[in-house]
N, C-alpha and C positions, 0 to 999 in steps of 0.2 A: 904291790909285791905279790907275784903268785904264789901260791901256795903247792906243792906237787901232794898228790894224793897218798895215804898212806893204803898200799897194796894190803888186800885181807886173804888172797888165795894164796895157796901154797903151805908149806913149814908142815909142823906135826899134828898129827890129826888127836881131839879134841874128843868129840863127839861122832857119834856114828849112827846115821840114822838107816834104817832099814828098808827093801824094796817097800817092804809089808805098809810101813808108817807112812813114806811118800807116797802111796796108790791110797790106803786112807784118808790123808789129806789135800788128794787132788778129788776122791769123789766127795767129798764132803765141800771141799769150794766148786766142786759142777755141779751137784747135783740142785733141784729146784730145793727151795723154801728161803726162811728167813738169814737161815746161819750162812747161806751160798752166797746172798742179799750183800749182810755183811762184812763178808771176807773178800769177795772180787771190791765191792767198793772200800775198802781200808789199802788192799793190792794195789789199786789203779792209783787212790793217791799218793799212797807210797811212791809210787814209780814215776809222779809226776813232779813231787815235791823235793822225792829226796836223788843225791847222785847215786852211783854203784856203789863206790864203799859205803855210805851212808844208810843205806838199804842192806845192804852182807851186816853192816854192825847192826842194825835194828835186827836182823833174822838171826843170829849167834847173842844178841840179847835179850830175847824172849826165848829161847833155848834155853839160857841158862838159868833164867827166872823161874821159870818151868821145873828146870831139875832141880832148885832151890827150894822152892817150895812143894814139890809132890811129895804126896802121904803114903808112906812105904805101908 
C-alpha cells in the first residue's frame, strides 16, 4: 500500500530565519576546516538517505531543538 507523503511547505509560518543567519550558515558549511568537514558530510547523507519531507522534518526539528534549548 503506498503511502502519499505528507506535504511540509506551505500554511503559517513558524519560524523566521534571516538573510543575515542563512549567509552565516552557508559560509560556515563552505568555508575550509573541521566544522565545513562535518556539516556537508551529515548534508550529503541526509540527502541520500532521507526523502524531501523527511529532510524539511529533520531541518524544522533541529530548529526547534535549538530554540528549545538556547540560553536567553
Amino acid at each position: 500500500m503506498a503511502v502519499n507523503p505528507v506535504p511540509l511547505l506551505g500554511g503559517k509560518s513558524v519560524y523566521c530565519i534571516n538573510e543575515q543567519q542563512m549567509e552565516e550558515a552557508h559560509k560556515l558549511t563552505e568555508q575550509t576546516g573541521e566544522a565545513s568537514v562535518k556539516i556537508q558530510a551529515f548534508i550529503e547523507e541526509a540527502q541520500e538517505e532521507l526523502t524531501r519531507n523527511e529532510q524539511a522534518a529533520l531541518a524544522f526539528m533541529l530548529i526547534k531543538r535549538l530554540k528549545d534549548t538556547s540560553v536567553h
